[in-house]
C-alpha positions in Angstrom: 39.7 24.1 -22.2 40.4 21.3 -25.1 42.6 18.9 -23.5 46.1 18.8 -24.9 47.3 15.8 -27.8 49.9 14.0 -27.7 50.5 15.5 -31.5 50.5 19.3 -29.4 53.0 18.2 -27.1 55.0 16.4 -29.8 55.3 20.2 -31.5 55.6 22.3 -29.0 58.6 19.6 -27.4 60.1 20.6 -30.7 60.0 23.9 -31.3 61.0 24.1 -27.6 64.4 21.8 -28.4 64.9 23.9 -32.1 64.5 27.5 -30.0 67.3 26.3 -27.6 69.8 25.2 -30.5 69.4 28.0 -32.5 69.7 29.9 -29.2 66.6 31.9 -30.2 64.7 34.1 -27.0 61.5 35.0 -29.7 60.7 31.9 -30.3 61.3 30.2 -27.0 59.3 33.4 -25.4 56.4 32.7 -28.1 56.4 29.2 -26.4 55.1 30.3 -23.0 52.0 31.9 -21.5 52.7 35.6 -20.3 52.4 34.4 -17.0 54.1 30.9 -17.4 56.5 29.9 -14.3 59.6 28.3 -15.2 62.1 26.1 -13.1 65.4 25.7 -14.5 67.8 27.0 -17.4 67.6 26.6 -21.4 70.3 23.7 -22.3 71.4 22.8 -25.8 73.0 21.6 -28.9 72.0 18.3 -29.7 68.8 17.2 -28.0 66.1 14.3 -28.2 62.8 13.2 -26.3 60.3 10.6 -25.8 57.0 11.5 -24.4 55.9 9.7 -21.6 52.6 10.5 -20.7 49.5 13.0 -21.2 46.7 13.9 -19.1 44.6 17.2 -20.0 46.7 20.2 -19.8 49.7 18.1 -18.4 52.6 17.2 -20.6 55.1 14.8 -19.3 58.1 14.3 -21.1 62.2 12.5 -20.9 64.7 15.3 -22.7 68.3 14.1 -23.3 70.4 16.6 -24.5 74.5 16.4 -24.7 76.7 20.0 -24.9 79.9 21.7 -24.6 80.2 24.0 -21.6 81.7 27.6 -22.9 84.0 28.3 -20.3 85.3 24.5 -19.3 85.4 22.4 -22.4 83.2 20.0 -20.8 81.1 17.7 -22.4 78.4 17.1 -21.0 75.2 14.6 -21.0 71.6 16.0 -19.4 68.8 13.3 -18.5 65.6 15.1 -17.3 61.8 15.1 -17.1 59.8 17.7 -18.3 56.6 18.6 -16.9 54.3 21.3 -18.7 51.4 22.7 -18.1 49.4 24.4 -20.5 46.8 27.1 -20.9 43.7 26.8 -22.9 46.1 28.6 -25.8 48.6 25.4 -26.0 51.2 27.2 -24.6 53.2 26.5 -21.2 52.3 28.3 -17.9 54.2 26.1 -15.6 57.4 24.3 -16.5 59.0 22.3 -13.8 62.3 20.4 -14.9 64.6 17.3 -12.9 67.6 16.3 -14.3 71.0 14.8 -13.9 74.0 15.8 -15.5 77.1 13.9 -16.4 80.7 14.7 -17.5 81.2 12.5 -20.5 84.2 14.2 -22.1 86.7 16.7 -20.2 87.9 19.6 -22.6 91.7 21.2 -22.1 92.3 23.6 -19.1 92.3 27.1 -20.4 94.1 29.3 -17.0 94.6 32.3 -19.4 92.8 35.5 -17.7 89.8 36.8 -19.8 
């Protein structure tokens, strides 16, 4: 298995963060091994990341993302690390995510029934 570059990673952290905001299960799914594992939730609308390190099939990344919550109005900011493993196809088979989340901006109460 060819080792994975920091230019693979750099792509596939992007298609990953353009999947989630255009809220788009094909391309998302096309980023993952049939048997990839994954740990947490899709989040999304405006997103960034840094790479952090790269060792063989190991990706390690920092993903900040900021979004509204649907049902609250909440703003809210997401600080994680990523941690991808890929197959010998470049695409993930295990995805383990850490995170903390913080209210930055509280939207108006809503109490009408739905």
């Amino acid at each position: 298995m060819a080792p994975i570059t920091s230019e693979n990673f750099q792509e596939w952290l992007e298609s990953y963060g353009r999947a989630s905001e255009e809220n788009d299960p094909r391309a998302s799914a096309e980023l993952f091994a049939p048997d990839a594992e994954y740990y947490e939730t899709p989040f999304a609308d405006q997103s960034s990341y840094e790479i952090v390190a790269i060792q063989e099939n190991l990706g390690i990344a920092r993903w900040q993302a900021r979004f509204t919550q649907i049902n609250s109005g909440k703003r809210i900011a997401l600080d994680c690390i990523f941690l991808v493993e890929f197959d010998e196809h470049h695409k993930c088979r295990m995805f383990r995510e850490w995170w903390h989340s913080q209210v930055i901006e509280a939207g108006p109460i809503d109490n009408s029934v739905r």
